[in-house]
C-alpha positions in Angstrom: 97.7 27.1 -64.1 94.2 27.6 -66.1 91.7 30.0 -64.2 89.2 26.9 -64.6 88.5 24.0 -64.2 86.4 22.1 -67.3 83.1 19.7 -66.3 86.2 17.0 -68.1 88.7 17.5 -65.7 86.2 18.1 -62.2 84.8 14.6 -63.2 87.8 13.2 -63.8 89.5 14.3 -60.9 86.3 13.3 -58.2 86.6 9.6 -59.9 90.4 9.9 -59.2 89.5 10.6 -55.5 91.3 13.8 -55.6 91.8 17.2 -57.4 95.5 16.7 -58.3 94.2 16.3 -62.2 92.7 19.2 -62.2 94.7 21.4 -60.5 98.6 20.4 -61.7 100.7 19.4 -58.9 99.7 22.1 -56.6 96.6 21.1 -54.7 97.4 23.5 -51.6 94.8 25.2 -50.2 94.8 28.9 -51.6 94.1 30.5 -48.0 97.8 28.2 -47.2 99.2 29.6 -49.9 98.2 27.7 -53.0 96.7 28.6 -55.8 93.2 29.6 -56.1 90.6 27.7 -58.0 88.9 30.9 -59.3 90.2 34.3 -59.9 87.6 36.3 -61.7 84.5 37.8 -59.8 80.9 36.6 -60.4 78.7 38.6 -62.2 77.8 42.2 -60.5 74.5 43.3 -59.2 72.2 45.1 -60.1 71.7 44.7 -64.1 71.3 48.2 -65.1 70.6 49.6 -68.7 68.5 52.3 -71.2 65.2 51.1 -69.3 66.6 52.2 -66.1 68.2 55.5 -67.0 65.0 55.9 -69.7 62.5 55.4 -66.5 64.4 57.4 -63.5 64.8 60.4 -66.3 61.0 60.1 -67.1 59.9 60.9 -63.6 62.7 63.6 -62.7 62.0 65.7 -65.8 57.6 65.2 -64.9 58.3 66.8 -61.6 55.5 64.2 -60.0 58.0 62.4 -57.6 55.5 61.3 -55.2 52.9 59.1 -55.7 50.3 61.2 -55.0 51.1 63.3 -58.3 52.1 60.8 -60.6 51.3 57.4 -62.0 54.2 55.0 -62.3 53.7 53.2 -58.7 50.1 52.4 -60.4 51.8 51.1 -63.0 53.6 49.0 -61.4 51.3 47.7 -58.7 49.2 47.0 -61.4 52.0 44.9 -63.2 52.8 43.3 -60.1 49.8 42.2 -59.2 49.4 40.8 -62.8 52.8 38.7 -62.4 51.9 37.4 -59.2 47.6 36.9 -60.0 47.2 38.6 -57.1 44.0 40.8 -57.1 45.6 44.2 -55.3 49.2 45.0 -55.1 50.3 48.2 -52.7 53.5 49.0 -53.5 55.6 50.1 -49.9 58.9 51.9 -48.8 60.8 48.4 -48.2 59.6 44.4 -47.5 59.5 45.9 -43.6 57.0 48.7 -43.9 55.1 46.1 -46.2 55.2 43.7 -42.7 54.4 46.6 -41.3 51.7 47.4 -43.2 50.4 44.0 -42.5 50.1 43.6 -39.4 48.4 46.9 -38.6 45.7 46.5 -41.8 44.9 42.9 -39.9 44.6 44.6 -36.5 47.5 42.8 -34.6 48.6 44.8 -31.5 49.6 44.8 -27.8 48.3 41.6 -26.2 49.0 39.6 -29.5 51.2 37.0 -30.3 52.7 36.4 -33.7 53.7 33.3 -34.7 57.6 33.5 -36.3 60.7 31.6 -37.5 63.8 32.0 -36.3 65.8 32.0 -39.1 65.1 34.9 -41.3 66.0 38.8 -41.1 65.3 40.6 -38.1 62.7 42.7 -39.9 60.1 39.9 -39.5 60.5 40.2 -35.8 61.2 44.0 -35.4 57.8 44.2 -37.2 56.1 42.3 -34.6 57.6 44.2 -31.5 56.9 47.6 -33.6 53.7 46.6 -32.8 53.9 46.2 -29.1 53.3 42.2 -29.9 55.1 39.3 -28.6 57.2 36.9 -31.1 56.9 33.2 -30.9 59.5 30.8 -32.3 58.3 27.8 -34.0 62.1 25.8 -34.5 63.1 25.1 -38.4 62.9 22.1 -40.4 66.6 21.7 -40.9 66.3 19.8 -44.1 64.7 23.1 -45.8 65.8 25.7 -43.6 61.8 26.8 -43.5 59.7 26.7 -40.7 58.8 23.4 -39.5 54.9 24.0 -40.5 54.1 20.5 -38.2 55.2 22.7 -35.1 53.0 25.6 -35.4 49.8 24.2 -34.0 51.3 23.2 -30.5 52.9 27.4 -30.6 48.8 28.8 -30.8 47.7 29.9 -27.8 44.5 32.3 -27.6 46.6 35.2 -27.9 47.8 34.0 -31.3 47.1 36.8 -33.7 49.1 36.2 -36.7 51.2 33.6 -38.4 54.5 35.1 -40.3 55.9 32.0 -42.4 59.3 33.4 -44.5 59.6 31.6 -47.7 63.6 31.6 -47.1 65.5 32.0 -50.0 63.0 32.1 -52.2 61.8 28.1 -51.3 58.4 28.0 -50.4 57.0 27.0 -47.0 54.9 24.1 -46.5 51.8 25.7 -47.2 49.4 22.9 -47.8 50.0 21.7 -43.6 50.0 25.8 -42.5 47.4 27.0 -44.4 45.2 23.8 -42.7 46.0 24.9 -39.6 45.4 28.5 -40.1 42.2 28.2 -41.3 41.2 25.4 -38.7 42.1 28.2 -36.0 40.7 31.2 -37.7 44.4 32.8 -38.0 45.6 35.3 -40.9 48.8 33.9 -42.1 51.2 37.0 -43.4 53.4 35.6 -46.1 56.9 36.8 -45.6 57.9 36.4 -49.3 60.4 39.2 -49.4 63.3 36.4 -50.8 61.1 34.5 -53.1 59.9 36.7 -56.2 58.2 34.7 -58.5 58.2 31.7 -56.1 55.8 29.1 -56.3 53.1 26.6 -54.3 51.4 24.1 -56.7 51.7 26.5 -59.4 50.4 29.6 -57.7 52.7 32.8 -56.4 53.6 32.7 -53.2 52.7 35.5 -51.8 49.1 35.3 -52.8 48.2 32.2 -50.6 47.8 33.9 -47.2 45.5 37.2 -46.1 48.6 39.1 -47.2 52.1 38.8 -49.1 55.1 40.8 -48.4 57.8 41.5 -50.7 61.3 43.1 -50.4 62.6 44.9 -53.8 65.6 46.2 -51.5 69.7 46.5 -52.7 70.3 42.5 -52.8 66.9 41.7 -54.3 66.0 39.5 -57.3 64.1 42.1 -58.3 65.7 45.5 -57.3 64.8 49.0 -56.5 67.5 49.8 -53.6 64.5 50.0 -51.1 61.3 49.3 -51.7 58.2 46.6 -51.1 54.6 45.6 -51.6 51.7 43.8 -50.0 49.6 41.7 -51.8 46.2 40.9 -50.9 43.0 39.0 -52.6 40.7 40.8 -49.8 39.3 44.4 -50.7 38.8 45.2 -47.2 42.1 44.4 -46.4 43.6 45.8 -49.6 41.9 49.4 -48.3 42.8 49.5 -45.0 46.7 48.9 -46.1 46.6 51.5 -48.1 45.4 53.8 -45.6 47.9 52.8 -43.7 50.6 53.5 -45.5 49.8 56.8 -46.6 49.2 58.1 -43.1 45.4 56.6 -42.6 44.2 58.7 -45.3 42.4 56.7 -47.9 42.1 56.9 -51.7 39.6 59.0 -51.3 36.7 60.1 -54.8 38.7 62.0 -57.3 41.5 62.7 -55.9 43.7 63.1 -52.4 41.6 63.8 -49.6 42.2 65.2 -45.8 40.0 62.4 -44.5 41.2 60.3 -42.0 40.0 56.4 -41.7 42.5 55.3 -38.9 46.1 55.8 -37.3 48.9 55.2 -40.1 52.4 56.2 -41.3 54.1 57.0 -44.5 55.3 54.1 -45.6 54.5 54.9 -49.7 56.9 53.8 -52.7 58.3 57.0 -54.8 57.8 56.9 -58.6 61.9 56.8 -58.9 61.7 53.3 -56.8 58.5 52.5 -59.0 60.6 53.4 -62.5 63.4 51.0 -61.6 61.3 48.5 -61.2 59.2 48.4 -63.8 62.8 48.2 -66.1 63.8 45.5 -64.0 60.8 43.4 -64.1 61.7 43.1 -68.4 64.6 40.7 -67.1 62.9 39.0 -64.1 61.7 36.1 -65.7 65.1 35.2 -67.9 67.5 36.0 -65.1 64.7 33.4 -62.6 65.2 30.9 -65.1 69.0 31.4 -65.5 69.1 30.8 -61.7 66.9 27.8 -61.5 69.5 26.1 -64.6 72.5 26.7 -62.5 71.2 26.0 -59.2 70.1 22.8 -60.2 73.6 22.2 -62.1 75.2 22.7 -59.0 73.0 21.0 -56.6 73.6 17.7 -58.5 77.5 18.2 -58.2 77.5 19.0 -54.6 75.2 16.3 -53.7 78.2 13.7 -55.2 80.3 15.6 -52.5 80.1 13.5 -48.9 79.2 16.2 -46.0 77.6 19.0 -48.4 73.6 18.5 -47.8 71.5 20.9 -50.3 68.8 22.6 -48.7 65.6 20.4 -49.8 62.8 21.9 -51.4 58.9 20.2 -50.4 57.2 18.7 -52.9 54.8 21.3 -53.7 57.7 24.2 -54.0 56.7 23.8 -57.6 59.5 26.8 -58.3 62.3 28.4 -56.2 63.2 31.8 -56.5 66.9 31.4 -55.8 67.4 34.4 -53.7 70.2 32.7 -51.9 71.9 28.9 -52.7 71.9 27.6 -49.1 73.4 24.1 -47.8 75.0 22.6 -44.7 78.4 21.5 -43.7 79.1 18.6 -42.0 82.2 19.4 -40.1 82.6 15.2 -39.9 83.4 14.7 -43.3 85.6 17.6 -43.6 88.4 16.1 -40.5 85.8 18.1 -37.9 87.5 21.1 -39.2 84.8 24.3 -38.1 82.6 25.6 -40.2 84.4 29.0 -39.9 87.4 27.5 -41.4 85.6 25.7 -44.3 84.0 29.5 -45.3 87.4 31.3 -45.0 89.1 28.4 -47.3 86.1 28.7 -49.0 86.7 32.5 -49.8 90.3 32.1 -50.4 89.4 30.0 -53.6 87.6 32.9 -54.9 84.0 31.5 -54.0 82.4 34.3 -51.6 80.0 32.6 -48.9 78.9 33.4 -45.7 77.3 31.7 -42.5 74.0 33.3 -42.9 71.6 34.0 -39.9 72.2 33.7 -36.5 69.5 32.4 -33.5 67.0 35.3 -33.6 65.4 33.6 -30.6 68.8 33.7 -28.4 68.9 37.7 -29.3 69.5 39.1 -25.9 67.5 42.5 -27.6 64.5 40.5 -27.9 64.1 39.9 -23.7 65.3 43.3 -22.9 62.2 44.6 -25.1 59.9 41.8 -23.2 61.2 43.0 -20.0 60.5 46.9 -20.9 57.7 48.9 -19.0 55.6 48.8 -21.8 55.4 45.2 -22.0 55.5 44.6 -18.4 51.9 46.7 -18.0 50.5 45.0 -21.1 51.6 41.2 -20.7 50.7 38.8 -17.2 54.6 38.5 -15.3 54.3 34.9 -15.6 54.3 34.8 -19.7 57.4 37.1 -20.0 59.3 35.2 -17.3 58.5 31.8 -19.2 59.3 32.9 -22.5 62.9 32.3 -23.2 61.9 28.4 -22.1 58.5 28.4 -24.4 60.9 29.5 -27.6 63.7 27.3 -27.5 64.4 26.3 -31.3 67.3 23.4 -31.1 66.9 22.1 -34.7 67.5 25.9 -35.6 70.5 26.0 -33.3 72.2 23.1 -35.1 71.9 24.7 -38.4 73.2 27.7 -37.4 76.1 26.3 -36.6 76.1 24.3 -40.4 75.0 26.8 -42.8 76.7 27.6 -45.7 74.6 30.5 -48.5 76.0 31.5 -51.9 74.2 34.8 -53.4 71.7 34.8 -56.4 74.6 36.7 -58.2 76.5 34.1 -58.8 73.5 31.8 -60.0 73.1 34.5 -62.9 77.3 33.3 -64.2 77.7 30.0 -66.3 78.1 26.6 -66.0 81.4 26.5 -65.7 81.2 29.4 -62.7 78.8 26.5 -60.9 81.5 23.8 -61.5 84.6 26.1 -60.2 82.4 26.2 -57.1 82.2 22.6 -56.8 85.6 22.0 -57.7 87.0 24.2 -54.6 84.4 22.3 -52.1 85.9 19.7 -53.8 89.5 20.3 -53.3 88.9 21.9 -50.1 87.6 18.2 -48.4 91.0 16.9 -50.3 92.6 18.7 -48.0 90.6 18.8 -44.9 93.0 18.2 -42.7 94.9 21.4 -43.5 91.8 23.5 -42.1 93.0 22.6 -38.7 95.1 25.5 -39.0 93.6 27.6 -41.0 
């Protein structure tokens, strides 16, 4: 049998109500047995080339590996805050320390609450109890998979500090509704944009809407430096006391480093090897973005013909999606109630890799063994930790937890026939539902 399967033949075979056309007369399930719809892997990650190799050997022969001594990481702040039109740009160790960063430039600390999703990476939250801070779950809009924005206002107490929307694989939050309601309550709104390079609101970066933006440039980012991150601020206050921050409290200082000290920090600086990779992998940003957004929208239109496959939605002002991940939801019912995790491992077996995605962060039994620590039980009343668990149920993000389905921006960057072989082996997979009751 043919590796692939042609747009021809996936038509004709959904219009015959079945994938015996395409496939011969062996439609079993590969993970049964049968043969698989795709054998060869999708593309590889990251893209490397002469810029990369050029750049890294550039700053190991200059000897100025820190950022102190050299200049690439002001290069490439100052490209990135170009890209984005964002007026500063600090360029961090990794998407946490720029959360990090954050949080401590705006003053957030113990007796604080931070306003927080619960379906995103655990940095967002770690971030928050770094900082001796409590989390608060507003539930997800299970359409999107972002925060549900309309939720947010009922979450602000007067301890409310900080709002932490995460633009979730690379879709933009509602930002029109949250930025109303921060600015109605006089709350800084961190961008967690760390999935959404080159995301869009209305036309503008994400990223540059809030007091602050944070970005991720580690292993699986769109853009790539194997660790790495920046904050981006339009506020020159703010823009200062991040960078003092980062570079243990010591600011930029007249002419040169200085041993003045403007406030506690950390080290949480970029090197000029993480800055030299990035700079080559920003020449292929905008191509490989656009490759993305032409497949994704390829294969959202075939998997929306498919019963039970829902497409994460996008709101209307998401005028561009990064495409850090391909997310949509199983519905177990049209698939003969088979479980999700036997839909992803026949999934697999066809030679389409998927996984599940995030689990509750709220339900994390970490998160109340922190509240319940000494620390927190000096700094916060008994009666808020003991009622916390019951303030931060999210049951909208429960449910999708249990549907979820991501694909990787790696595979966005294959072809069009890649994104059809995908919908093909949803496709024969649902022919043959009723097999995954014993898979």
């Amino acid at each position: 049998m043919a590796d692939s399967v042609t747009r021809r033949q996936f038509v004709a075979a959904a219009g015959a109500g079945g994938l015996g056309l395409a496939y011969g007369s062996n439609s079993k399930l590969a993970v049964l047995g049968g043969e698989p719809v795709r054998k060869a892997p999708f593309p590889g990650w990251p893209v490397v080339g002469s810029p990369e190799e050029n750049g890294l050997m550039e700053v190991l022969r200059s000897g100025k590996w820190f950022r102190g001594y050299g200049d690439v990481v002001n290069r490439f702040e100052q490209k990135y805050a170009q890209l984005t039109g964002a007026k500063h740009c600090l360029a961090t160790a990794s998407g946490t320390a720029a959360l990090f960063t954050s949080l401590n430039a705006l003053d957030v600390g113990p007796g604080d609450e931070v306003i927080v999703p619960p379906y995103t990476f655990i940095a967002t939250i770690n971030v928050v109890l770094l900082q001796h801070a409590i989390p608060i779950f507003v539930d997800t809009d299970i359409e999107t998979f972002q925060m549900d924005v309309t939720k947010v206002e009922p979450a602000i107490t007067e301890r409310t500090a900080a709002i932490i929307p995460v633009h979730l694989g690379g879709a933009a939050v509602n930002m029109d509704t949250l930025m109303a309601i921060a600015q109605k309550h006089k709350i800084p709104v961190i961008e967690d944009a760390c999935q959404a390079h080159l995301g869009e609101w209305r036309g503008k970066k994400v990223g540059t809407l809030g007091a602050t933006g944070c970005f991720s440039f580690q292993a699986s980012k769109n853009l790539n430096s194997g660790e790495g991150g920046a904050v981006l601020t339009n506020n020159d206050e703010l823009a200062e006391k991040a960078y003092a921050f980062h570079n243990n409290g010591r600011g930029k200082g007249v002419g040169g480093y200085t041993f003045s000290y403007r406030a506690q920090g950390s080290n949480e600086r970029m090197t000029e090897f993480q800055a030299a990779l990035l700079l080559a992998q920003m020449t292929r940003l905008e191509e490989q973005a656009k490759l993305r957004e032409q497949n994704a929208a390829y294969l959202t239109q075939m998997l929306n013909e498919i019963p039970g496959i829902q497409v994460a939605k996008t709101y209307s002002g998401c005028t561009r999606n990064a495409y850090h991940l391909f997310m949509f939801r199983y519905r177990k019912e049209a698939f003969a109630d088979a479980p999700l995790q036997s839909f992803l491992k026949a999934l697999r077996a066809e030679g389409i890799p998927c996984s599940a995605g995030y689990s509750p962060l709220n339900k994390e039994p970490f998160i109340k063994n922190v509240l319940n620590s000494k620390g927190y039980r000096r700094i916060y009343p008994e009666k808020l930790l003991n009622e916390w668990e019951e303030r931060n149920q999210c049951p909208m993000n429960d449910r999708l937890c249990q549907e979820a389905v991501w694909l990787t921006q790696t595979m966005l960057l294959g072809t069009r026939q890649d994104m059809e072989q995908i919908a093909a082996a949803v496709r024969k997979i649902q022919a043959n539902a009723a097999d995954l009751r014993s898979v």
